[in-house]
C-alpha positions as CSV (number, residue, x, y, z in Angstrom):
1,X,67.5,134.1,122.0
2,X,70.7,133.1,123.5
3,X,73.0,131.3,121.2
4,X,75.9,129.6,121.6
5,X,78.5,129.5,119.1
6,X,80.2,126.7,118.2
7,X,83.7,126.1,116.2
8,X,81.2,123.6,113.7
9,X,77.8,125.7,114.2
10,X,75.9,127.2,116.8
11,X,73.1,126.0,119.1
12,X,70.6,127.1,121.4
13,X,68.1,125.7,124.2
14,X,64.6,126.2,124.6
15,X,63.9,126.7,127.9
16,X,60.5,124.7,128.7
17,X,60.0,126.1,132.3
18,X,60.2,122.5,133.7
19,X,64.2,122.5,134.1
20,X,64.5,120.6,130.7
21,X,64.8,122.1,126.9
22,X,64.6,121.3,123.4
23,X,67.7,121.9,121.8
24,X,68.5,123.6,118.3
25,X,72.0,122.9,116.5
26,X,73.2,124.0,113.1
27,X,76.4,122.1,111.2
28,X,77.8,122.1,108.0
29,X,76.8,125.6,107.6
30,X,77.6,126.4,103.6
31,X,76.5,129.1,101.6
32,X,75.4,127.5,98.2
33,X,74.1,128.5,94.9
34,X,70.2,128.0,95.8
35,X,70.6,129.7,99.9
36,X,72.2,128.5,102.6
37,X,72.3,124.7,103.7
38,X,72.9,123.6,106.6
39,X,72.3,120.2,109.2
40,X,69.6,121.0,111.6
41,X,68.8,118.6,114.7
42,X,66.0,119.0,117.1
43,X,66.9,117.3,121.1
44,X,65.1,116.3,123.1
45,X,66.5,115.5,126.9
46,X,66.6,111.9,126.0
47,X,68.7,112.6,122.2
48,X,67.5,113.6,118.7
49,X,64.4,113.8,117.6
50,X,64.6,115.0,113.9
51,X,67.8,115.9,111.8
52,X,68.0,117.2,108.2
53,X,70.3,118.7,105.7
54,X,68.4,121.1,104.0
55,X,67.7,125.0,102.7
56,X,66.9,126.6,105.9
57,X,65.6,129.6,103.6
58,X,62.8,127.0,102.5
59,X,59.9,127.5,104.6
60,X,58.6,124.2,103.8
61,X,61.8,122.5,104.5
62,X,61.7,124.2,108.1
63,X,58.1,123.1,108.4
64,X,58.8,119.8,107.7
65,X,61.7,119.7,110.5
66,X,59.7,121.0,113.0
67,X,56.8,118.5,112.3
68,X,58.7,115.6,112.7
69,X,60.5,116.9,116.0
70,X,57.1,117.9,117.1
71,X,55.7,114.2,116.4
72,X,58.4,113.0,118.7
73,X,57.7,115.0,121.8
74,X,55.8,113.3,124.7
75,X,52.1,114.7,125.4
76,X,53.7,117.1,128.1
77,X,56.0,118.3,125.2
78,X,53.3,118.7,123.0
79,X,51.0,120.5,125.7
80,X,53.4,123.2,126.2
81,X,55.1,123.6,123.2
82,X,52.6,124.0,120.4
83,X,54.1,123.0,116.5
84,X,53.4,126.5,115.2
85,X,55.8,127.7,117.9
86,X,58.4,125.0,117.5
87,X,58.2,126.1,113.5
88,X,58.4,129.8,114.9
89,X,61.7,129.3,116.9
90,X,63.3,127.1,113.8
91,X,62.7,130.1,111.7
92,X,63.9,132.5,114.4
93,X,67.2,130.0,115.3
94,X,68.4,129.3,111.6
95,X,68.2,133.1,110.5
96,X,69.6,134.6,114.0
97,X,72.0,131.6,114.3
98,X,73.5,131.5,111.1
99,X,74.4,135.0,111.0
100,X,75.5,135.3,113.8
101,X,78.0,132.4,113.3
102,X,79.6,133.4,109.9
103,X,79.9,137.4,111.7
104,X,81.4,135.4,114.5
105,X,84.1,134.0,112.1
106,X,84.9,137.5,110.6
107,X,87.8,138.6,112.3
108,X,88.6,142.0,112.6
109,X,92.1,143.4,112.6
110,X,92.9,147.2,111.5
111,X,96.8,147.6,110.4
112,X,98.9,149.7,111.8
113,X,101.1,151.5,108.6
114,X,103.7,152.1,111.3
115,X,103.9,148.4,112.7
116,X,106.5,146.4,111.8
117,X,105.3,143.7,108.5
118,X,106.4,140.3,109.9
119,X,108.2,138.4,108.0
120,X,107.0,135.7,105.3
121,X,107.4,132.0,107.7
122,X,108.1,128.8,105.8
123,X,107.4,125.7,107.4
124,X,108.8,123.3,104.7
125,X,110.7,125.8,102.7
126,X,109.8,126.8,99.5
127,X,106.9,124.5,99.1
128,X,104.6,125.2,102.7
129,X,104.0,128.7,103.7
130,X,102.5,129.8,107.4
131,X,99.6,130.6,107.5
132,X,99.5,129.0,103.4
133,X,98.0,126.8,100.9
134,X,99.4,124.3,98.8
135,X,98.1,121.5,96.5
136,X,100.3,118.9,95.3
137,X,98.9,117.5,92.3
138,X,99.8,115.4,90.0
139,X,98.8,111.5,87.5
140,X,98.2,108.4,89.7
141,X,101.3,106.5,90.8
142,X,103.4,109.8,90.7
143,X,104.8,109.3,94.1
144,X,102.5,111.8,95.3
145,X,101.4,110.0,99.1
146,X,104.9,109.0,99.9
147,X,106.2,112.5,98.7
148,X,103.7,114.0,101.2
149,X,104.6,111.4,103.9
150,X,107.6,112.4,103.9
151,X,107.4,116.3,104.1
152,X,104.9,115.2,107.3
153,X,107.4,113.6,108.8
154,X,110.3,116.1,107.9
155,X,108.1,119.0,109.7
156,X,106.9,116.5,112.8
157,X,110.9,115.5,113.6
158,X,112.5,118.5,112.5
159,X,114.5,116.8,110.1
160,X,116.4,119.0,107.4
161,X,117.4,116.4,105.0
162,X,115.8,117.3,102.3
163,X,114.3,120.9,102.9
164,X,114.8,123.6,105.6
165,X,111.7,123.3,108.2
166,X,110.2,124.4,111.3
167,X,109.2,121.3,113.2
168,X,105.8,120.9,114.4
169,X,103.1,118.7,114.7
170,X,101.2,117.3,111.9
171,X,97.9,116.1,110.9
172,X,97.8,113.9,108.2
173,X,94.2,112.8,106.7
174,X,94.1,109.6,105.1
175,X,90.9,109.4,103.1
176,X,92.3,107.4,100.2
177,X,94.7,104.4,101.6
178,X,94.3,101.1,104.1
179,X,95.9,101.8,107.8
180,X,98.0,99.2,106.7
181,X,99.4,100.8,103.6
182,X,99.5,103.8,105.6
183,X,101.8,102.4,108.5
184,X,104.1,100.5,106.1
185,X,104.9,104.2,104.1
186,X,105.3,105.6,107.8
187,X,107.5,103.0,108.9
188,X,110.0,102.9,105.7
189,X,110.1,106.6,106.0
190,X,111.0,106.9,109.7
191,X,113.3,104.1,109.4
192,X,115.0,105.9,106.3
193,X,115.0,109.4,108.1
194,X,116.8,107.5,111.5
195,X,113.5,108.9,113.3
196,X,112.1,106.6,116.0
197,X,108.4,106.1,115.6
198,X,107.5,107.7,119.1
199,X,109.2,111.2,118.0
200,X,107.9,111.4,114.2
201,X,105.0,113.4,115.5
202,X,102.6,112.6,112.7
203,X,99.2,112.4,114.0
204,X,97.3,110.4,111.2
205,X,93.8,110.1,110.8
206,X,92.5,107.2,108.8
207,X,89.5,107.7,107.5
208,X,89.1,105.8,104.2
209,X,85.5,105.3,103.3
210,X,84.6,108.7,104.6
211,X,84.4,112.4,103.1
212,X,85.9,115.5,104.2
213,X,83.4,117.0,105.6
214,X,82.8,113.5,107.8
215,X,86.3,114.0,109.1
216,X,85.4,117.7,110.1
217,X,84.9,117.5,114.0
218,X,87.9,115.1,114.7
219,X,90.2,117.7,112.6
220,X,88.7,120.8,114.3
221,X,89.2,119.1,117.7
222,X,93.1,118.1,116.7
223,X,93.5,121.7,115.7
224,X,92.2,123.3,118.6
225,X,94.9,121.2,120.3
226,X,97.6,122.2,118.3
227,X,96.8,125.3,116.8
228,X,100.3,125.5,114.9
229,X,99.9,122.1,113.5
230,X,100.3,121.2,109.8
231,X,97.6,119.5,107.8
232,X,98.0,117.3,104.9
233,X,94.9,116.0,103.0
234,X,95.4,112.6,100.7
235,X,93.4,113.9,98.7
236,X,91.3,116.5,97.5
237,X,89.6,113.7,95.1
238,X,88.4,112.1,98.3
239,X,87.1,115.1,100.0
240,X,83.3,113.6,98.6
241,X,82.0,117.1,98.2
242,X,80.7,116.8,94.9
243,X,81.7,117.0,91.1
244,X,85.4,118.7,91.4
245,X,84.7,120.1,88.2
246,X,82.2,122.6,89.5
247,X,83.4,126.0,91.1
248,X,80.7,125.3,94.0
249,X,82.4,122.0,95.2
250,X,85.9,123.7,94.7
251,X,85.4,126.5,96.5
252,X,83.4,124.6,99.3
253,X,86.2,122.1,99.9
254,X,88.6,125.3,99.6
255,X,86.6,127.0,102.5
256,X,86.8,124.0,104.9
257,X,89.8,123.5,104.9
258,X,90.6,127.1,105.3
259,X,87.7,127.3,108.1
260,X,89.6,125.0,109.9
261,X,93.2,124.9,109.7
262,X,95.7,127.5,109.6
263,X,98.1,125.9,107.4
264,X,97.4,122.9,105.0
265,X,98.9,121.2,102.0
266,X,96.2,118.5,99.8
267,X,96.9,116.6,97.3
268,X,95.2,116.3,93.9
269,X,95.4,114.5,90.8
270,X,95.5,115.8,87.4
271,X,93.2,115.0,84.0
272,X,93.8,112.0,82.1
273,X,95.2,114.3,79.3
274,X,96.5,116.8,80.6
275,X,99.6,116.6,83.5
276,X,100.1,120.0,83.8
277,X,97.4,121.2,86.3
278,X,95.2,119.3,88.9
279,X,91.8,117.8,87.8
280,X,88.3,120.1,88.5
281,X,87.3,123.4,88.7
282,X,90.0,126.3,87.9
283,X,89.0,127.6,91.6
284,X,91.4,125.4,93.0
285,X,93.8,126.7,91.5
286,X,92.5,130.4,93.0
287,X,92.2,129.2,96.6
288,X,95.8,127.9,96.8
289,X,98.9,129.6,97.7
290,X,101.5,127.1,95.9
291,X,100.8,125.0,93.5
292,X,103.1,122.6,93.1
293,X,103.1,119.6,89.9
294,X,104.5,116.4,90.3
295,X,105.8,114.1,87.8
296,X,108.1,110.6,87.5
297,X,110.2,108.8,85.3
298,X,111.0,104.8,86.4
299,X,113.9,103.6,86.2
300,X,114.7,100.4,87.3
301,X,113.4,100.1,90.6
302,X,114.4,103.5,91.4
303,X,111.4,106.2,91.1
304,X,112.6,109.5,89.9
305,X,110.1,112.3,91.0
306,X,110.6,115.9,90.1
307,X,108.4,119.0,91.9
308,X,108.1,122.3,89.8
309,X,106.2,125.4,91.2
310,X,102.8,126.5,88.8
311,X,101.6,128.7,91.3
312,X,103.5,131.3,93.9
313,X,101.7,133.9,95.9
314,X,104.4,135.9,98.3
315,X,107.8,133.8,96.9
316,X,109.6,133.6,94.2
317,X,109.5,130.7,91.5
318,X,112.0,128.3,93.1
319,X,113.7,125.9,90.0
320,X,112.3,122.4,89.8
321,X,113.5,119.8,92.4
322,X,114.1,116.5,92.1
323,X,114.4,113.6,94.0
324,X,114.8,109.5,94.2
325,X,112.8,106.8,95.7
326,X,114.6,103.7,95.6
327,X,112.3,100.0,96.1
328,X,113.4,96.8,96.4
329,X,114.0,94.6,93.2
330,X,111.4,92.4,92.6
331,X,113.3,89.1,93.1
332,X,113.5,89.5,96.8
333,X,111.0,88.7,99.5
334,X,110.3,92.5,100.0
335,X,109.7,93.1,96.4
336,X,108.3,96.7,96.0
337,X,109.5,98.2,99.8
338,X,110.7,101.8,100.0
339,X,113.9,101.5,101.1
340,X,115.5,104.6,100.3
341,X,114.9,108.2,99.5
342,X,117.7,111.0,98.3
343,X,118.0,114.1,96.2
344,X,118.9,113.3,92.6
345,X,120.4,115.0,89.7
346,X,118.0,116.2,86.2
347,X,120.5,114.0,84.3
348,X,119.3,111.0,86.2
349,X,116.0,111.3,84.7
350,X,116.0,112.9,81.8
351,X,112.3,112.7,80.5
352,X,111.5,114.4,83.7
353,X,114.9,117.0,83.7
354,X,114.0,117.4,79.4
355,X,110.2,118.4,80.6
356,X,110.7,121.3,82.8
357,X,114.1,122.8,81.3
358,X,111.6,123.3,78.3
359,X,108.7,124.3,80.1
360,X,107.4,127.3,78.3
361,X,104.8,127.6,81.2
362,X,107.3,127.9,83.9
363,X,109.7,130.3,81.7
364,X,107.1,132.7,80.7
365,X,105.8,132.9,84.1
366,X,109.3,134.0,85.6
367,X,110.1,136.5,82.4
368,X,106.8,138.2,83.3
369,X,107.1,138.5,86.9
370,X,110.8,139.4,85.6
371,X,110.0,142.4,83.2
372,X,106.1,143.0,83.8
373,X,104.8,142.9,80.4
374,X,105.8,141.0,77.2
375,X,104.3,140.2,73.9
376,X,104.0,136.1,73.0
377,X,106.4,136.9,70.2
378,X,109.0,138.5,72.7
379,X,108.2,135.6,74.8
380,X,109.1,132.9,72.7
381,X,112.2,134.6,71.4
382,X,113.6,135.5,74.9
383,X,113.1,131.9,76.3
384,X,115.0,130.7,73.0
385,X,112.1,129.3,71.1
386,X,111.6,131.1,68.7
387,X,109.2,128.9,66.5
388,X,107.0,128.3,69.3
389,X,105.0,131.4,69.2
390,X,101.9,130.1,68.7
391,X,102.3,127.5,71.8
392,X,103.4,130.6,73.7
393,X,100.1,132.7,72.9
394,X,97.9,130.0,73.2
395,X,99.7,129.9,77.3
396,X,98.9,133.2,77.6
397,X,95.2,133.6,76.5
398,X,94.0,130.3,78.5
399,X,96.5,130.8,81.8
400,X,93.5,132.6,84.5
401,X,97.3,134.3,85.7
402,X,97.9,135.7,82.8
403,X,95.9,138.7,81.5
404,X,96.0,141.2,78.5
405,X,97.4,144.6,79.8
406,X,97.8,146.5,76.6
407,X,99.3,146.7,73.2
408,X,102.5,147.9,71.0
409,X,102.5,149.1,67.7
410,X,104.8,147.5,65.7
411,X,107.6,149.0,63.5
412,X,106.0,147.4,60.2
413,X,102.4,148.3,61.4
414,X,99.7,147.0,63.2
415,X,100.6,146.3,66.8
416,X,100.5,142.5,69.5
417,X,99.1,142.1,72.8
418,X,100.7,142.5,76.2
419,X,100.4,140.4,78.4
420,X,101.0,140.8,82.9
421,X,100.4,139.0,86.0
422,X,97.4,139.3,86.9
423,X,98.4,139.9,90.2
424,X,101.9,140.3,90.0
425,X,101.8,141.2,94.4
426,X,101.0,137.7,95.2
């Protein structure tokens, strides 16, 4: 059986002996709780004649598939190419094909102790790593689109304003906004930046209405083009790959983007409740490389937004950052434009600056990755809260960062847990 591989599955032709074939292709090939799923089409020389997103480990799922196709062949077909067969070959082509497509993705790479480490690459430094992950979550209305609009086109003109970047092209994937909306944001923001719209270099794909995996084959083709390029994803909550609340759909939204770009930032939203960590399964939180929360005070007509770090694999904890998005007052005709954007001071906003100069997250993340282990009790005291003990324990039983590493005895008996990064490396 000669297969071909294929960047979104793998195929392979049946040869009839009469110079045509029946073609097999596998897509959206996903390993899943009950086996392995994928989209399985049967062509003929004239186009499909039976498609299905199904178990290929189900026998009567295969059966089925190879019915219909068989139905659909014309009596020369059928004469030569008996159902039992074509169900045969499905078998044959979904077991051989799909392994061979997942080994196909395994690269191999044995390190050399003696080679020189290369060195950790920011694109937008300190919040997109080469090569990285981030999600930039945070409520509705945070700011969150025209914060990622404008890291796009920061990285796609090379412009330093507001962080240090390596300028590149971007991909940005709009499944939540109207092209209209979307142009307007791109057109405030080059005009702010002084970047002419042929040299932003944002490639955007608007595709609201569709899901992730819809959007697949366009993205896989951009970044074959542009291996290097930057992907942003708005947003995770319309990647429409099931309950986000489930490790399955996490993980499988996780894997394609990571099966098909390089380096990626998505944005997510956070629970109703709770701001302090994006909405659905904890597993997004595992699969990224910088985690990065969003929150904004209004003031005026002027949208304070501040960015702290929750998650760091490789790099340090930078300190929050903030920054200003100034609209139009809404007595003028262009009520609610974006106008201007700058870096602002915590004093400017100080529900936002009060928030994370108190966050007991944040500070007993760094003391950790600081002095290795601590107690809750050590923790509270060394971040000057003293009387917040239980608040700091609480953190450091439910945080999946955050293990117990041991205990102390204590001077007037009995002893308190340790607690360690879990993975203190990165």
């Amino acid at each position: 059986m000669d297969l071909t591989l294929l960047d979104e599955g793998v195929s392979w032709i049946k040869d009839l002996g009469s110079g045509e074939g029946i073609t097999f292709l596998a897509t959206e090939i996903r390993r899943e709780r009950t086996g392995v799923h994928a989209k399985v089409t049967i062509l003929g020389p004239s186009g499909p004649l039976a498609s299905d997103n199904f178990n290929i480990e189900r026998s009567e799922e295969r059966r089925r598939l190879a019915k219909a196709a068989f139905e659909h062949f014309g009596p020369m077909y059928q004469e030569n190419y008996l159902a039992k067969v074509v169900e045969r070959d499905l078998l044959e082509f979904t077991e051989r094909g799909v392994a061979e497509w997942e080994e196909g993705r395994i690269l191999e790479d044995v390190f050399d102790a003696d080679e020189e480490t290369p060195n950790l690459q920011f694109v937008l430094r300190p919040y997109i790593i080469r090569g990285g992950a981030t999600v930039l979550f945070g409520p509705p209305g945070a700011g969150k689109s025209n914060l990622a609009l404008l890291m796009a086109v920061c990285i796609g003109a090379g412009k330093t304003d507001f962080w240090p970047v390596k300028k590149g092209p971007v991909c940005y994937i709009n499944l939540e906004r109207s092209r209209e909306s979307m142009k307007r944001r791109l057109s405030a923001i080059c005009g702010i930046l002084g970047v002419r719209h042929r040299d932003h270099n944002v490639t955007i794909l608007n595709c609201r209405g569709l899901t992730l995996q819809s959007v697949a084959r366009k993205a896989r083709s951009f970044a074959r083009q542009y291996p290097d390029a930057i992907t942003i994803v708005d947003s995770i909550s319309r990647a429409g790959q099931g309950s986000l609340v489930e490790d399955v759909t996490a993980n499988r939204i996780i894997d394609l983007l990571n099966s098909i770009f390089t380096t990626w930032l998505a944005i997510g939203h956070t629970p109703r409740e709770d701001g302090t960590h994006e909405y659905g399964s904890v597993m997004f939180s595992a699969g990224e490389d910088v985690g990065i929360q969003l929150a904004s005070e209004k003031r005026g007509n002027v949208l304070g937004v501040s960015m702290i770090v929750k998650k760091a694999n490789d790099i340090a904890f930078p300190p929050p950052y903030y920054l200003a998005f100034e609209f139009t007052p809404p007595d003028e005709e262009t009520a609610g434009a974006l106008y201007a954007i700058r870096t602002a001071e915590p004093h400017e906003f100080p529900q936002l600056a009060g928030r994370h100069e108190v966050s007991l997250e944040m500070g007993a993340l760094r003391y950790l990755e600081e002095v290795g282990s601590a107690s809750a009790t050590e923790i509270a005291r060394e971040l000057g809260f003293p009387k917040k003990r239980s608040q700091v324990s609480k953190f450091l039983t439910n945080d999946p960062r955050i293990g117990r590493v041991g205990f102390r005895k204590l001077d007037i008996g009995g002893r308190e847990a340790l607690y360690g990064l879990l993975h203190p490396e990165g």
